[in-house]
NUMAR-998072 format. One line per 4 residues: number of its first residue (from 1); their letters; for each residue z, y, x of C-alpha. Coordinates in nm, 4 decimals, m for minus. Each point is the difference from the previous one (the first is absolute). Example, Ala and Ser with C-alpha at 12.3 -4.5 7.8 and 13.67 -1.06 7.14 Angstrom:
1> AS> 0.7800 m0.4500 1.2300 ~ m0.0660 0.3440 0.1370
***
This chain:
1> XXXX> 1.3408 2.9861 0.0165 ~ m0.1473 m0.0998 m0.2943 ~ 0.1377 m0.0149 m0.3761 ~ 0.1184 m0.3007 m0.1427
5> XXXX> 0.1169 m0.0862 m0.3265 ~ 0.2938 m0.1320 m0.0277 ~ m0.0733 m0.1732 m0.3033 ~ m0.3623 m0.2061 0.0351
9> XXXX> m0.1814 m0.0731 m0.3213 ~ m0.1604 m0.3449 0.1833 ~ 0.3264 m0.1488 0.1080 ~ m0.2496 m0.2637 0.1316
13> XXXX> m0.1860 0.2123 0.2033 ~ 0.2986 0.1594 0.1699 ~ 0.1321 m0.3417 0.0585 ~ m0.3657 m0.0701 0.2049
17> XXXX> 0.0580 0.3208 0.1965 ~ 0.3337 m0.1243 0.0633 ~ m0.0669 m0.3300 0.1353 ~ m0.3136 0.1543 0.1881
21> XXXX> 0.2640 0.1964 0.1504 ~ 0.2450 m0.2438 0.1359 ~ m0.2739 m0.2450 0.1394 ~ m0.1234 0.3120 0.1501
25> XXXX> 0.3478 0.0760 0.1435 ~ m0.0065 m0.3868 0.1336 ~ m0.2755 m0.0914 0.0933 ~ m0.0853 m0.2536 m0.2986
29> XXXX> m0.3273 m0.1106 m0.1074 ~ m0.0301 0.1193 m0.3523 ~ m0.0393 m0.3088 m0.1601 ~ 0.1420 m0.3750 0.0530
33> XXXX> m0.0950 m0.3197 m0.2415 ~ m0.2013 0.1493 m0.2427 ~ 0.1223 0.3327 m0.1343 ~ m0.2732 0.0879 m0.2149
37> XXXX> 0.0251 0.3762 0.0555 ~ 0.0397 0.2271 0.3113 ~ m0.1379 m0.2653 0.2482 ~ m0.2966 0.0595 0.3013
41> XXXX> m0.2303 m0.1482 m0.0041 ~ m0.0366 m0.0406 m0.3821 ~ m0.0531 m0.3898 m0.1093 ~ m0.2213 m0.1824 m0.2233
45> XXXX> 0.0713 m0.3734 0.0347 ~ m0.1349 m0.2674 m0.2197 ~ m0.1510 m0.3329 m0.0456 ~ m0.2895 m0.2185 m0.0826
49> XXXX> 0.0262 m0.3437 m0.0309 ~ m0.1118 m0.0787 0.3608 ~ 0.1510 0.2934 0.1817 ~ 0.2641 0.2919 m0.0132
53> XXXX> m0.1499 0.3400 0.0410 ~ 0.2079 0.3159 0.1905 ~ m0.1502 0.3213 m0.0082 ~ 0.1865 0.2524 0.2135
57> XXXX> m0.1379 0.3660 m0.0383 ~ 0.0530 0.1910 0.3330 ~ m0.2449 0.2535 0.0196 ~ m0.0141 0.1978 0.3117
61> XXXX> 0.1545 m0.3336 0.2086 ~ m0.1724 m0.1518 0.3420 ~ m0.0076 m0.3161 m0.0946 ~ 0.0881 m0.1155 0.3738
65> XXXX> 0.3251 0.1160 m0.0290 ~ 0.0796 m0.1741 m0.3423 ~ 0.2070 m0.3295 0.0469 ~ m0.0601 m0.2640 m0.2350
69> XXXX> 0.2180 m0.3465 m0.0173 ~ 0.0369 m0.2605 m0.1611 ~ 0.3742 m0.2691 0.0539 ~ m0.0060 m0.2310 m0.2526
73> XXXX> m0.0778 0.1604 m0.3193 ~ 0.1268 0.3902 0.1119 ~ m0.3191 0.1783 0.0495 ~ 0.0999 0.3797 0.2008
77> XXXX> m0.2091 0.2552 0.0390 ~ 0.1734 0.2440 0.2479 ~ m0.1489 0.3082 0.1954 ~ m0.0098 0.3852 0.0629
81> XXXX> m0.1793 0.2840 m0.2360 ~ m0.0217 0.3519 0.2169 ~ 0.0806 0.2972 m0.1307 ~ m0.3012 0.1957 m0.1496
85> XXXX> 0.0183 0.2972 0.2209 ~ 0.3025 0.1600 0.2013 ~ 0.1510 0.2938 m0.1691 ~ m0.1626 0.3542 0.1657
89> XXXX> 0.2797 0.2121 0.1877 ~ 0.1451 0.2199 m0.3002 ~ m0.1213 m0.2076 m0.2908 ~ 0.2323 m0.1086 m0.2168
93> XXXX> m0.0291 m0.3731 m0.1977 ~ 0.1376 m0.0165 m0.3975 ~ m0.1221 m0.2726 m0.1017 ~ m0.1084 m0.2965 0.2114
97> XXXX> m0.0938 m0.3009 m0.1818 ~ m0.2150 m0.1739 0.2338 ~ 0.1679 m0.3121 0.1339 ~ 0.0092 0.0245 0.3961
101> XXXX> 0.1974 m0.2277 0.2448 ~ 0.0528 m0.3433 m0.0173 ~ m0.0610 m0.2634 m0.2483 ~ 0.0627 m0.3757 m0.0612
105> XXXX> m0.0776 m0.1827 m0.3456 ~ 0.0936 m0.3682 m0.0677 ~ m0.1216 m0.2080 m0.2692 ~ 0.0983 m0.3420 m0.1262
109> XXXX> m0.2746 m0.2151 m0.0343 ~ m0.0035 m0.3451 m0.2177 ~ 0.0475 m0.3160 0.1578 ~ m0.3226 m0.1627 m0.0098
113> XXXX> m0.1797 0.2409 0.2478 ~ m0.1627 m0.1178 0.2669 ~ 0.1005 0.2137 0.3097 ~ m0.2820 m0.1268 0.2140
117> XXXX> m0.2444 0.1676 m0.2710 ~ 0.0382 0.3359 0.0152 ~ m0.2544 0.3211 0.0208 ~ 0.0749 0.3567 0.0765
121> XXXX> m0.2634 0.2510 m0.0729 ~ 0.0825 0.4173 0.0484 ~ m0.3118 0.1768 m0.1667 ~ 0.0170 0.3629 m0.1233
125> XXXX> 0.4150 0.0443 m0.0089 ~ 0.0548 m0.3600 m0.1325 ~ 0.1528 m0.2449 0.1270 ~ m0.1487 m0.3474 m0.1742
129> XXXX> 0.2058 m0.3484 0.0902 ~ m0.1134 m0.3003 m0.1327 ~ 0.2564 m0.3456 0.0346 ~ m0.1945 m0.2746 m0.1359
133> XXXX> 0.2280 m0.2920 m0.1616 ~ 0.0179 m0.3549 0.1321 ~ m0.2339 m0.2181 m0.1100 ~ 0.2569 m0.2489 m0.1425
137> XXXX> 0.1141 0.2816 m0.2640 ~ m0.3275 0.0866 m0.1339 ~ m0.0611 m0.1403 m0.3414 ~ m0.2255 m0.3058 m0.0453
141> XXXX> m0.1602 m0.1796 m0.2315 ~ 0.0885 m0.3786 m0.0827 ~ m0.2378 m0.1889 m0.1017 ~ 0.1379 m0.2283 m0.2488
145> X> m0.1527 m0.4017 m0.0169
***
């Protein structure tokens, strides 16, 4: 068994841990909506003026298996990440901080996308998706007479 302290000095930390713990015990993807910290696959999401840019980073993924969707203006990005390696018979694990299992992220997008214009590109871990906006919400110059 291992030692634990029953007073943390990151309260945070052991408040992670703790929620790791019960959406381990569940069955819960680790993140829902946007929680900034904890989540697989980490997010990057942002926008130019002509587009909204989601970068996923999912190293070690098959990209076949990843499910991406779009309904309305939910974008979800669901799949599976494998465990590294099986534990050896008589090995012991302490620390395991490698996300395995099942994942599923969803992300609100704005309502000017265009969801017949959208790219998906996996390259080197990274998971790019471009949803370009509709043409009626781009900016545009009047010309003035």
């Amino acid at each position: 068994m291992l030692h634990r302290n029953l007073f943390p000095r990151d309260v945070f930390a052991e408040l992670d841990r703790l929620q790791r713990d019960v959406q381990d015990l569940f069955g819960l993807s680790p993140s829902i909506r946007g929680s900034a910290r904890g989540g697989f696959p980490a997010l990057n999401i942002g926008s130019t003026p002509r587009s909204v840019e989601v970068y996923a980073f999912a190293p070690g993924i098959d990209p076949a298996t990843l499910e991406l969707t779009l309904d309305r203006t939910v974008l979800t990005l669901s799949g599976e990440r494998k465990p590294a390696e099986p534990p050896t018979e008589g090995s012991t694990t302490h620390v395991q901080e490698r996300f395995a299992g099942r994942f599923r992220r969803v992300v609100n997008l704005p309502d000017d996308i265009d969801p017949d214009a959208v790219t998906a590109d996996y390259r080197d871990g990274v998971l790019h998706v471009s949803v370009q906006r509709r043409a009626t919400a781009l900016p545009r110059r009047i010309d003035v007479q």
